[in-house]
Structures are given as C-alpha cells and as structure tokens.
C-alpha positions as CSV (number, residue, x, y, z in Angstrom):
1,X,0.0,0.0,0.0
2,X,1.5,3.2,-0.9
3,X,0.2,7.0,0.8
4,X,0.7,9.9,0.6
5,X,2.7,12.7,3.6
6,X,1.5,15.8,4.1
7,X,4.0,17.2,1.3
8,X,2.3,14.7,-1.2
9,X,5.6,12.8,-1.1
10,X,5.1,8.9,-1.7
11,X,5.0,6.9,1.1
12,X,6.2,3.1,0.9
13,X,4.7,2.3,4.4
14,X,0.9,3.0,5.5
15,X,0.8,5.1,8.8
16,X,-0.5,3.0,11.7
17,X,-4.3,4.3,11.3
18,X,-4.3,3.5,7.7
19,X,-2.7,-0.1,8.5
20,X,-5.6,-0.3,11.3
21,X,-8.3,0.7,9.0
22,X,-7.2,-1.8,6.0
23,X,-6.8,-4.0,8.6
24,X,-10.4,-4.2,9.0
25,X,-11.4,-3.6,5.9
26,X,-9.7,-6.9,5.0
27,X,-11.1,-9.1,7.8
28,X,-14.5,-7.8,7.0
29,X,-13.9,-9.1,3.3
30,X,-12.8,-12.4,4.1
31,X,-15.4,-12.8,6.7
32,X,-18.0,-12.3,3.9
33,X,-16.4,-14.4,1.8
34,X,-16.3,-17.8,4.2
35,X,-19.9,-16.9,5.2
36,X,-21.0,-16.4,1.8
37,X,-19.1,-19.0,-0.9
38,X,-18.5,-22.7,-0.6
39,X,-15.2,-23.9,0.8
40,X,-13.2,-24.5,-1.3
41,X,-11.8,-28.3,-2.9
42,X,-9.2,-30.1,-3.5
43,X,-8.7,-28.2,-6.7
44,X,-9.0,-24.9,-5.0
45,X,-6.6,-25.7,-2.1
46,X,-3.9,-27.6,-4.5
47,X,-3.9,-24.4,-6.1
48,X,-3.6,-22.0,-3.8
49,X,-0.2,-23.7,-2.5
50,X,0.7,-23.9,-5.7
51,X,0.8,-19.9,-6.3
52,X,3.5,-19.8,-2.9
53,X,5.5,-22.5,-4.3
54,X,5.5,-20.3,-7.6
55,X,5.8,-17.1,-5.6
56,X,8.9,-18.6,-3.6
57,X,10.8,-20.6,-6.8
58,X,10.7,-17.5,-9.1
59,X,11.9,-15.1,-6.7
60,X,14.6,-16.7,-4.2
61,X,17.4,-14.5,-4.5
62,X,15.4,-11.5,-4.3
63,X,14.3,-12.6,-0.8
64,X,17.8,-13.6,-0.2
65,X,18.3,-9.8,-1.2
66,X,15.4,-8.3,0.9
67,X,16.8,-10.0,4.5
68,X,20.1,-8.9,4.1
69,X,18.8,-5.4,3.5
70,X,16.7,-5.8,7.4
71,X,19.2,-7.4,8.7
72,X,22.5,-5.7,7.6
73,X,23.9,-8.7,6.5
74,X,22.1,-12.1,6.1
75,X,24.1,-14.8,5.1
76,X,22.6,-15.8,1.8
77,X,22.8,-19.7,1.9
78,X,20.9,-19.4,5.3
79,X,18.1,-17.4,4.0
80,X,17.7,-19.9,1.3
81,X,18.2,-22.9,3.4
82,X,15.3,-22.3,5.9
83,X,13.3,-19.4,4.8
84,X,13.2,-20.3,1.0
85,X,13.9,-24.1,0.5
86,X,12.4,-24.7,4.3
87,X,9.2,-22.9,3.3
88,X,9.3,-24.9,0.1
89,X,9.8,-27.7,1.5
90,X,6.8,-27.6,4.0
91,X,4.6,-26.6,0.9
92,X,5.3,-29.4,-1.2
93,X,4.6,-31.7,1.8
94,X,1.4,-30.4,2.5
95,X,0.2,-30.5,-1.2
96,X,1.6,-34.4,-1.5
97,X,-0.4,-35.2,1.3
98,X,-3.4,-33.2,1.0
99,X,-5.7,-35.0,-0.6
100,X,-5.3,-38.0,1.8
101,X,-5.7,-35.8,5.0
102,X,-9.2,-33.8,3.7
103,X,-10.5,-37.3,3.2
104,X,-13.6,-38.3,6.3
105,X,-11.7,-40.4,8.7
106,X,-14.1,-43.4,9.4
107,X,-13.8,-43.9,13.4
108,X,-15.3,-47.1,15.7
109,X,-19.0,-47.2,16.2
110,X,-20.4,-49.6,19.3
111,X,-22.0,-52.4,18.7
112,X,-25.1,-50.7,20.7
113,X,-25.7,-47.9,17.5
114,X,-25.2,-50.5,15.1
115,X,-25.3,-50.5,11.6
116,X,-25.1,-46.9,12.2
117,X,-21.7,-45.4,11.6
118,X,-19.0,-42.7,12.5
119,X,-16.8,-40.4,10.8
120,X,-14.9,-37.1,11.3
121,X,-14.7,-34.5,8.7
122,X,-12.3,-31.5,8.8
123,X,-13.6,-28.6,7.6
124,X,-11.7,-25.2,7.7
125,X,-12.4,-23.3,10.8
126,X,-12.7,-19.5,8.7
127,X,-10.9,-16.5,8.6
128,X,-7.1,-17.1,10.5
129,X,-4.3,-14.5,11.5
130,X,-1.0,-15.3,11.8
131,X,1.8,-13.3,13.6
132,X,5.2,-14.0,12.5
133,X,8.3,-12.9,14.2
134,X,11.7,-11.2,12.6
135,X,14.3,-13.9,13.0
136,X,13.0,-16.2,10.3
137,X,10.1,-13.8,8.8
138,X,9.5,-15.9,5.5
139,X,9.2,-19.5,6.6
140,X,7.9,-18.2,9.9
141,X,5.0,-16.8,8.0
142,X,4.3,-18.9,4.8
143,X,4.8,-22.3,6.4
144,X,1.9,-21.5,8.9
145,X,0.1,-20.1,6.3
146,X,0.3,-22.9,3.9
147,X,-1.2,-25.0,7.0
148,X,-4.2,-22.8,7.4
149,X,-4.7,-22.6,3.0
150,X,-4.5,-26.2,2.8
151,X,-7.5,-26.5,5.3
152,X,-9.9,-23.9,3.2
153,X,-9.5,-21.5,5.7
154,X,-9.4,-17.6,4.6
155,X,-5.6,-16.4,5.8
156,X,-4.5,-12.7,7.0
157,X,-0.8,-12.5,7.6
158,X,0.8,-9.7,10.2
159,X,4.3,-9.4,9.5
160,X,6.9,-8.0,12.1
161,X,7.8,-4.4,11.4
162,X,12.0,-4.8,11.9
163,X,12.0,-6.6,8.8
164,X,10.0,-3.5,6.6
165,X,12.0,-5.0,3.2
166,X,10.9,-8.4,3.7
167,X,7.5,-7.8,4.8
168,X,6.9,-5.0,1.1
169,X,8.3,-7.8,-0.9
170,X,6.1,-10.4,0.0
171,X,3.0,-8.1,0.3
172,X,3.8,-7.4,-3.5
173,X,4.0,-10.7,-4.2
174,X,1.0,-12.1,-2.4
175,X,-0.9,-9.5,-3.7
176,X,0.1,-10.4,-7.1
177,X,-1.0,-14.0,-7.0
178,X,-3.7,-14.0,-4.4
179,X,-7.3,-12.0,-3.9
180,X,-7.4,-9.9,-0.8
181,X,-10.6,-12.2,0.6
182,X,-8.5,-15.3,0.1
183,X,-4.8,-14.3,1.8
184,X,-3.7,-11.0,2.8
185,X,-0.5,-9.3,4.3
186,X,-0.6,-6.4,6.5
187,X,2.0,-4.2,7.5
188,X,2.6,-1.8,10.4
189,X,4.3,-1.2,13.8
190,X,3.5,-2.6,17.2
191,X,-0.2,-1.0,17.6
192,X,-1.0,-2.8,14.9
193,X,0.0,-5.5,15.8
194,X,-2.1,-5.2,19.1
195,X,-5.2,-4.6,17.1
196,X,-4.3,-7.5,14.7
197,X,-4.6,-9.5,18.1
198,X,-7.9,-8.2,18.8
199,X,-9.7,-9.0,16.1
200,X,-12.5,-12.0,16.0
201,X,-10.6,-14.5,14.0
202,X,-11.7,-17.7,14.3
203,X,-7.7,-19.1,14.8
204,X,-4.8,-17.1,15.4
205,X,-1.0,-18.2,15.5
206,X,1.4,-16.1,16.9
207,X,5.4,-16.9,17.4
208,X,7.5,-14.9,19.0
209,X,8.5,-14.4,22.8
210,X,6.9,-15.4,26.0
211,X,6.1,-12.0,27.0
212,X,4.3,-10.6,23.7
213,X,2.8,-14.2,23.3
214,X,0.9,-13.7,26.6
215,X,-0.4,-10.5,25.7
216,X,-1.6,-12.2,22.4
217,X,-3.1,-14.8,24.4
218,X,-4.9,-12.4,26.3
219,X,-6.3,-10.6,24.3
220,X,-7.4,-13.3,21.6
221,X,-9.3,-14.7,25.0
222,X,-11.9,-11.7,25.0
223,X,-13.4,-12.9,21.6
224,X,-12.8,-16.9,22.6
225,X,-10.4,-17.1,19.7
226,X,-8.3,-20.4,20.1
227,X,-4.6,-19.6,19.8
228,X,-1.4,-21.6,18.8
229,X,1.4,-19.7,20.8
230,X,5.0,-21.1,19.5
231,X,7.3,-18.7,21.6
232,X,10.5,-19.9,22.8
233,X,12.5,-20.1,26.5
234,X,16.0,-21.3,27.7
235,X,16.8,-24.5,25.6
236,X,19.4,-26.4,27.2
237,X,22.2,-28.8,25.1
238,X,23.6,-31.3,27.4
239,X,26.5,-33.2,26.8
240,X,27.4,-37.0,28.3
241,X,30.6,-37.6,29.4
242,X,30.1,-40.8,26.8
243,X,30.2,-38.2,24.0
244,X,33.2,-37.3,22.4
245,X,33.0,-33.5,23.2
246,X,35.0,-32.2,19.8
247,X,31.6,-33.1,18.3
248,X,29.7,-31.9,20.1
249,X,31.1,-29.1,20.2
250,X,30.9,-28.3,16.5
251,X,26.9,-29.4,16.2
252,X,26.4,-26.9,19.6
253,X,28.2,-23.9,17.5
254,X,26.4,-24.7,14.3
255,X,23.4,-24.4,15.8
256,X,24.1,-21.1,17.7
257,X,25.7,-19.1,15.8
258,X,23.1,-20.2,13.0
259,X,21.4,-17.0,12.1
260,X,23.8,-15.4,14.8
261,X,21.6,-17.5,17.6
262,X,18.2,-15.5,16.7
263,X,16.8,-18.5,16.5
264,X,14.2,-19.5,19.1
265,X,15.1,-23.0,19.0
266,X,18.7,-22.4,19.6
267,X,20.8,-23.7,22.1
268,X,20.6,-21.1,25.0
269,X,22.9,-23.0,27.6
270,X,25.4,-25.9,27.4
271,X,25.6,-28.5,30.3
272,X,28.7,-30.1,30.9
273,X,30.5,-32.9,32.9
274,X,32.4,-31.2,35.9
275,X,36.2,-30.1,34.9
276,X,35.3,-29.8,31.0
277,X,34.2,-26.3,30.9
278,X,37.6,-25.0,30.2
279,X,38.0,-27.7,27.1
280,X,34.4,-27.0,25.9
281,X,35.1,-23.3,26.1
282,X,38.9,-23.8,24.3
283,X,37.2,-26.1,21.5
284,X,34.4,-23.9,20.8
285,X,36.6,-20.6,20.0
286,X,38.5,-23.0,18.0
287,X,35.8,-24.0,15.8
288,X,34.4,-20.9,15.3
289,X,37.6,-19.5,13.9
290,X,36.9,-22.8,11.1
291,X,33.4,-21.6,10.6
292,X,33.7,-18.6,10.7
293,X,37.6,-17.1,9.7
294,X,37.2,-13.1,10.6
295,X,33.7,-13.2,11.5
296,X,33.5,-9.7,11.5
297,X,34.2,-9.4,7.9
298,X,33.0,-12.7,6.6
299,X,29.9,-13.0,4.2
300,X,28.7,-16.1,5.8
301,X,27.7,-14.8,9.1
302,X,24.7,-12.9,10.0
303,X,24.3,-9.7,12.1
304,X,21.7,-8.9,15.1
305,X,19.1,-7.6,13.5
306,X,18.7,-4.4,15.1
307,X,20.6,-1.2,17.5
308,X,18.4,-2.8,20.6
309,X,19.1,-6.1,20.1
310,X,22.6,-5.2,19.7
311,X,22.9,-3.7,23.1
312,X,20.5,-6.1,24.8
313,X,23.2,-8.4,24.4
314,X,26.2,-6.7,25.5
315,X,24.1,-6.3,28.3
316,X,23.3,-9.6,29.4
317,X,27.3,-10.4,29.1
318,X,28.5,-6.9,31.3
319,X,25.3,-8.3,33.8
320,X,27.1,-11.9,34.0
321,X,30.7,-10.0,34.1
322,X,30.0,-8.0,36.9
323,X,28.7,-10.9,39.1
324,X,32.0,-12.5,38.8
325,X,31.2,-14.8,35.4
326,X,34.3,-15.4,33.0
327,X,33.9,-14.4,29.6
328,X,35.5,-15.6,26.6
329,X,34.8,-14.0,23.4
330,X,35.5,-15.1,20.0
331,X,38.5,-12.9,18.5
332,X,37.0,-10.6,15.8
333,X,38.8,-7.5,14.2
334,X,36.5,-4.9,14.4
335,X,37.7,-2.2,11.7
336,X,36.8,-3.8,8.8
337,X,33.4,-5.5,10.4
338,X,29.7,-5.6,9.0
339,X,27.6,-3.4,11.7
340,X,25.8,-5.5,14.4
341,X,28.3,-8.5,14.6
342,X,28.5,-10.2,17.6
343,X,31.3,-12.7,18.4
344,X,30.3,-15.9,19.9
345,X,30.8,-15.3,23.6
346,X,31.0,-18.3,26.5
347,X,30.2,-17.2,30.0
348,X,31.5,-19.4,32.2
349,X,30.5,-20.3,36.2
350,X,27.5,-17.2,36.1
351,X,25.6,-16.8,38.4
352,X,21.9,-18.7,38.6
353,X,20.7,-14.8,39.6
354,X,22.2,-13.3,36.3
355,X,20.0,-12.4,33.6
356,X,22.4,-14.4,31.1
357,X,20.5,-17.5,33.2
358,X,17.3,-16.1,33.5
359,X,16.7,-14.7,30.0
360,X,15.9,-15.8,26.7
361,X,19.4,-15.1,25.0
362,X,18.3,-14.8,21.8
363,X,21.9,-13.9,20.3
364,X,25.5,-15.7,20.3
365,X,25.9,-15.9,24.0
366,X,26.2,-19.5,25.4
367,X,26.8,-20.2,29.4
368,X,28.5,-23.5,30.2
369,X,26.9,-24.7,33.3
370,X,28.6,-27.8,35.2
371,X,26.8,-31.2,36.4
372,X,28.1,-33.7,38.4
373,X,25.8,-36.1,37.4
374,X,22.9,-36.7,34.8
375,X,20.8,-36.4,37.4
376,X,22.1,-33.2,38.1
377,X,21.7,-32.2,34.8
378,X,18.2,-33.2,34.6
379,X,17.3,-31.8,37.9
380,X,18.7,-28.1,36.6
381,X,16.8,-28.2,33.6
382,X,13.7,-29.0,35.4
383,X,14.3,-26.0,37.2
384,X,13.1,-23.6,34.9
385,X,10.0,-23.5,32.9
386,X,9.6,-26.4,30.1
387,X,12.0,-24.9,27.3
388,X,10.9,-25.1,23.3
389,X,13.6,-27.3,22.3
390,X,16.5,-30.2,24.6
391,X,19.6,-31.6,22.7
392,X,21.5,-34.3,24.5
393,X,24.6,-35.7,23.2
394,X,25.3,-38.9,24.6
395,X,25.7,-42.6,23.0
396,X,24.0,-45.2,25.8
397,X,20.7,-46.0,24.9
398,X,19.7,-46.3,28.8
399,X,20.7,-42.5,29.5
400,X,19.5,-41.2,26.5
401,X,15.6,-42.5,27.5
402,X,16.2,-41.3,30.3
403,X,16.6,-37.9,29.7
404,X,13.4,-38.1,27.5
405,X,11.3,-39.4,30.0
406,X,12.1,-37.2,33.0
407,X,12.4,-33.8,31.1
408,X,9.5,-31.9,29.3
409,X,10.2,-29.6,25.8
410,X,8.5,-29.0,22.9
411,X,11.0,-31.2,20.7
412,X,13.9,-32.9,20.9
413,X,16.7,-33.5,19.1
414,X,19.7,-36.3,19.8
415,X,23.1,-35.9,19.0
416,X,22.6,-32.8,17.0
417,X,21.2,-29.3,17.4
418,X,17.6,-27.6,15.5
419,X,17.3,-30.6,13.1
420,X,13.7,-31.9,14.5
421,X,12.3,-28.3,13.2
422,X,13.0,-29.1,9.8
423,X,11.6,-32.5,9.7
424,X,8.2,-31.9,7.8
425,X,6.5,-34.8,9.4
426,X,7.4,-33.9,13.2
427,X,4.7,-31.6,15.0
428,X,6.4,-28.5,15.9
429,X,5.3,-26.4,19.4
430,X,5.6,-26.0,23.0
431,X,4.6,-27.0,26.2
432,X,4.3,-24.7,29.2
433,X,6.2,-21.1,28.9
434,X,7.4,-22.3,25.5
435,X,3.9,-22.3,24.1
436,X,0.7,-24.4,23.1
437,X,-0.6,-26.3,20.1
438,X,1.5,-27.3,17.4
439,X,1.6,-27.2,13.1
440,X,4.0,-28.5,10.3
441,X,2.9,-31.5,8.5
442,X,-0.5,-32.9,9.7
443,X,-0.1,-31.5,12.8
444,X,-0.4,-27.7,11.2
445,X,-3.5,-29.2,8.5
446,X,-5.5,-30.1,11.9
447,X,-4.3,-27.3,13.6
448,X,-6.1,-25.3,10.6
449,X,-9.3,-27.6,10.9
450,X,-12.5,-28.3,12.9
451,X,-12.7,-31.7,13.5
452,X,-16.4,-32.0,12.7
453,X,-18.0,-35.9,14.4
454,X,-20.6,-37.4,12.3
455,X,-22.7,-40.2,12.7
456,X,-24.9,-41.8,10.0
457,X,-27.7,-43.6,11.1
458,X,-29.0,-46.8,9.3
459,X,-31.3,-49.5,9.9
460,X,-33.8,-52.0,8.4
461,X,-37.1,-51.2,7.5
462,X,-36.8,-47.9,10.1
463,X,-35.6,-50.8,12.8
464,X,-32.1,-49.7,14.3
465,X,-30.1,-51.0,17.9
466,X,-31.1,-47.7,19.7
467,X,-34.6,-48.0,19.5
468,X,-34.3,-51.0,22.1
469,X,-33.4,-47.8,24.2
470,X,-37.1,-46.3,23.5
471,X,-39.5,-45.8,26.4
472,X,-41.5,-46.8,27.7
473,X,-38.8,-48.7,29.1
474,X,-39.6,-52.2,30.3
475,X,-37.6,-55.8,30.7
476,X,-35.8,-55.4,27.2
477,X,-33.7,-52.1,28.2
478,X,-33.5,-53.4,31.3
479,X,-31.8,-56.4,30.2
480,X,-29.7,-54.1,27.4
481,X,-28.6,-51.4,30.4
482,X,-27.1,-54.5,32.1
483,X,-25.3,-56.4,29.4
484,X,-23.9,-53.2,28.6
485,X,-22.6,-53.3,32.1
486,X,-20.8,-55.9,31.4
487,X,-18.8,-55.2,28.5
C-alpha cells in the first residue's frame, strides 16, 4: 500500500491508522467471503499452495536480497536454506499429502448404534491470522500459512515491522497472485500489531516471545479465539561424558551461531561434565575460527538484527561480568566488520541470579553450566520453565531414554542441534512457557481444521439398535442397560 505525507511525497509504508483501518477492511472481506461461498476443494486448495511455491521458486534471490537489507547482513545460503527451500519444502509436503488428510476419517462405532456409523470431517475453521516474528520472517510466516490454505480457511498475515524490506516484498507478491478475501498481508508497527490481536478470528497463530505471546493470548481470549502460541524459553544442550566432546562441540556452535543465535530453538545453555568447561570453552573458540575465519568481515555470518538487540546483548554479558562470570569472546577484528556483529561469547560459572541465566538469550551468547551427574543435569533443567527445544549428546541407549522421559520440551533432538524443526512430518510447538498447540505437516492441516464428528444412522425397515433404548422402558432395556454393564 503506498500513501501519501503531508508534502504529497510517496510513502512506501501505510501510517499505523491507515494499516488499522485496512486491517479491518480486510477481515470484514474475508469474513463475507467464508460466510458467503462454498469452501473450497481439493482443486482450489492444490492451487492455492501452488501460487507460494511459484511465488517462492521464481523469486529466491530477491528474498535472499530483501533479508540482508533488514538485517545488515544475512548470510545468503541461510536465508535460502530455511526461509526459502524450508518454506518450500513444507509446501510441497502439504500439497503431497493433502488430498489424503481432507478425506472423512471413518472412526469405531459400538455395537449398541449398530449398523449406524462414524466419521470425522475437517472442515476449515474461517478467517485465520497469523503473527510471525523477525528472525526467520518468510518461513515463519508462509509455512503457517500454507497450514491454514491447505485447510480452506481464509488467511490474513501480520508481519513483524523490523523486517519493513521483507515484509513489502512479499505483500507485492502475495498480492500479485492472491485476492485480498483469500490471503492478505498487513504491515505496520507494534499497535497494529495489538489490534491484529484483537480482532474476532476464528484461529490465530502467533510466534515470538513469551512475553508478547501472553499479551496475544490475552487478548485473543476476549473474543474466545483459540490460539497456537510457539514462543521460545532457555533450551538447554547437554552433553554426556560418553560423548566425544569435539563433536559436540561443533553441532552446539552450528546451531548457535546459525542466524547469529536469533533462532528460538537455539541452544541457549550448554551443560557439561564437571572439569570440561575450560576444554568445551577452548574447542568452541577454536571452531568458530573454522566456521567462521574473521567473523566480522565474513559474508557467511549474520548480524543482530537491530541497535536494541545489539545492546541487549552486551548487556546480558557486562550483567554476568560484573557478578563474577568469566567471559571468553571469539576474536573478531572490528575495523573492517559488517555493523551489528557479535562474536560468539562463552560465559562461564555465572551466576543462577544473572540475567544471562534467567533470559531468553536470543543472540550468540552460550553459558556452560557444570553437572556432576545426569541427574544433576536433569534436575537443573527442570528447574526452569519447560523450554521449546532439549539436545543431548550422549551414546547409551539407557541415558538417553532417560533424559526423555524425565524432562519436558516441545521437541527434541539427539546428538545434533535444530534438526527436528526441519523434519516436515514432526509436530512443531511448545509446552508450558514455551507455548501451546502445534503445526508443520499434519499437525499444522489439523491445527487449521474443525474436527467436525458425524454419525450416519442406518437400519432396516426404520428398525435400528437404539430404538431398544425407546420408552416406555420395560424388561428389554432393562436387560440391554445390564449387558452393557458388562462389557
């Protein structure tokens, strides 16, 4: 949507009353239109995900392009590696699978409503908003929306207003190939992203952090609107002292300083065997000079996406320094270096008071706690709240189902770090502080559905089991009521 200032200059951006009022506008369109047409079929819905897969395909390295204009520099292979490919990857799962999943699910009838039968049909739920975050803002906001297209459902999108270039581009583009009733973008800054909240829809996804996500939550509840939260929390990585800890180490990095850490799923904390903090700390600076040679400098890593989120970080490492923590920082020349780069940075033996342990990190910060034993470890992990996502590195089969059973996180992955997110068949969510309800795959088709129970009653010549139940009721449902007893 282009405007107009006072000057008559154009504007690229709608002011926050504009965004407000097309806001509206929109969900008043697509609420006609779900109350007014047929769902759509098989035909309809292939289609639809067709146009993103189109829309992502013919215009990767633009997107590439667009995130490493919000974020200062975006490391193109990992812009095409989960926000392009990862979002085309989830498409083309749902539309392989979709006809099989809209098909009525027969279920188990007793033998007391017999030859009646059951079935459940999903049916799209309406008009759905979705709230995606910054970190990942294409995946995080056409994957979900894919979900909730597949399932007939009308689709408004509220993008996250520190990625502005990202956010245009794909309002272009979904305007391009996609009527305003059917799936619609809007823009703005954080009021209107409070009013997005507000409004009646009939599902609502948001991802993001704990602290917006209850806001979301709360204000979704006024209008009864069932949300999916998928926010985040301290995800711990613990490493066995069966593991060979070079290994580890380099799947731990990986996955941290993927994106630069702004990943929610990221490993927030390492837990290690007593007396290998120092090696884990040596090894890790090692191997990010292998990853990463002049990080400052090097196209391949990925700056924090914004001033705040710069400082919030130096923050949380002066916090942990001035309680006595020991940092070690990555070695990064900083003439020469892209704005916003933060060196990986271990904080050793912080304290469990400093925000570095109480916060989301968010960034490429990574405290190495100590355990003495795997219970130990357990036992500090259930500590805090239930976090998105638990790594364990370990290699006997006894330990590693143990940790499974006694800890609770939205997903898990073994002997590797943020590789069950991209697995198109695994249910991806919460539990607790980290959020509620789940999509990807099935998971996000359901998610997307009502789950409509339907039972078909037949008999012979207008004869059928339940009318045995009929009053007046004599020795017959007498005799019924107890042999039902019985089984």
């Amino acid at each position: 949507m282009q405007s107009r200032d006072n000057n008559g200059a154009v504007m690229l951006f709608p002011t926050p009353d504009q965004a407000k009022s097309a806001l509206h506008e929109v969900y008043q369109r697509q609420r006609a239109a779900f109350d007014t047409l047929s769902p759509p079929d098989y035909a309809d819905r292939k289609a639809a995900l067709v146009k993103l897969l189109a829309l992502l395909e013919r215009n990767r390295i633009v997107i590439g392009d667009a995130l490493n204009d919000d974020f200062g520099a975006r490391a193109q292979p990992e812009s095409q590696m989960v926000d392009v490919n990862g979002s085309i990857s989830s498409i083309r799962y749902i539309k392989r699978h979709l006809r099989k999943w809209m098909r009525p699910e027969r279920r188990h009838t007793s033998i007391w409503f017999l030859p009646g039968g059951n079935a459940v049909l999903r049916q799209p739920v309406g008009v759905v908003g979705i709230m995606s975050p910054w970190n990942y803002p294409v995946h995080l906001s056409l994957a979900p929306a894919a979900a909730a297209l597949a399932a007939g459902n009308r689709v408004m999108l509220k993008m996250s207003e520190l990625v502005p270039q990202t956010t245009a581009l794909l309002k272009r583009l979904v305007q391009e190939n996609f009527e305003a009733d059917q799936f619609c973008i809007i823009d703005g800054d954080a009021s209107v992203a409070a009013e997005f909240a507000a409004v009646p829809f009939d599902h609502l996804l948001f991802t993001g952090s704990t602290a917006v996500g209850r806001k979301v939550a709360e204000a979704a509840a006024k209008n009864l609107t069932p949300v999916t939260l998928e926010l985040g929390g301290k995800s711990p990585a613990i490493v066995d002292q069966d593991y060979p800890l070079a290994r580890a180490v380099e799947r731990i990095v990986w996955g941290k300083l993927f994106n630069a850490g702004q990943t929610c799923i990221a490993p927030d904390y390492v837990l290690v065997p007593k007396g290998s903090e120092q090696a884990f700390a040596d090894q890790a600076i090692e191997r990010v000079g292998r990853f990463y040679p002049d990080i400052g400098a090097n196209p391949d890593a990925t700056s924090i996406i914004s001033d705040r989120h710069y400082r919030r970080l130096a923050d949380l490492v002066e916090d942990a320094r001035g309680r006595g923590a020991r940092v070690v920082e990555a070695p990064m020349r900083v003439d020469d270096a892209q704005p916003r780069r933060f060196p990986l940075t271990l904080v050793l033996d912080a304290p469990a008071d400093s925000a570095v342990m109480r916060e989301e990190i968010f960034g490429p910060v990574l405290p190495v706690v100590t355990y003495s034993a795997l219970d130990d470890a357990i036992r500090q992990v259930n500590a805090g709240p239930a976090p998105l996502a638990l790594y364990y590195f370990g290699n006997t089969r006894a330990r590693r189902q143990q940790v499974l059973a006694e800890t609770r996180s939205g997903g898990v992955t073994l002997n590797d770090t943020l590789i069950h997110y991209l697995q198109d068949d695994l249910p991806f969510g919460g539990i607790g502080d980290s959020g509620q309800g789940s999509y990807h795959g099935r998971e996000g088709f359901d998610t997307f559905s009502h789950k409509k129970a339907v039972f078909t009653q037949r008999g012979f010549g207008g004869f059928t089991g339940a009318t045995l139940l009929y009053p007046p009721y004599g020795r017959i449902a007498a005799m019924l009521l107890k042999t039902m007893r019985g089984l």
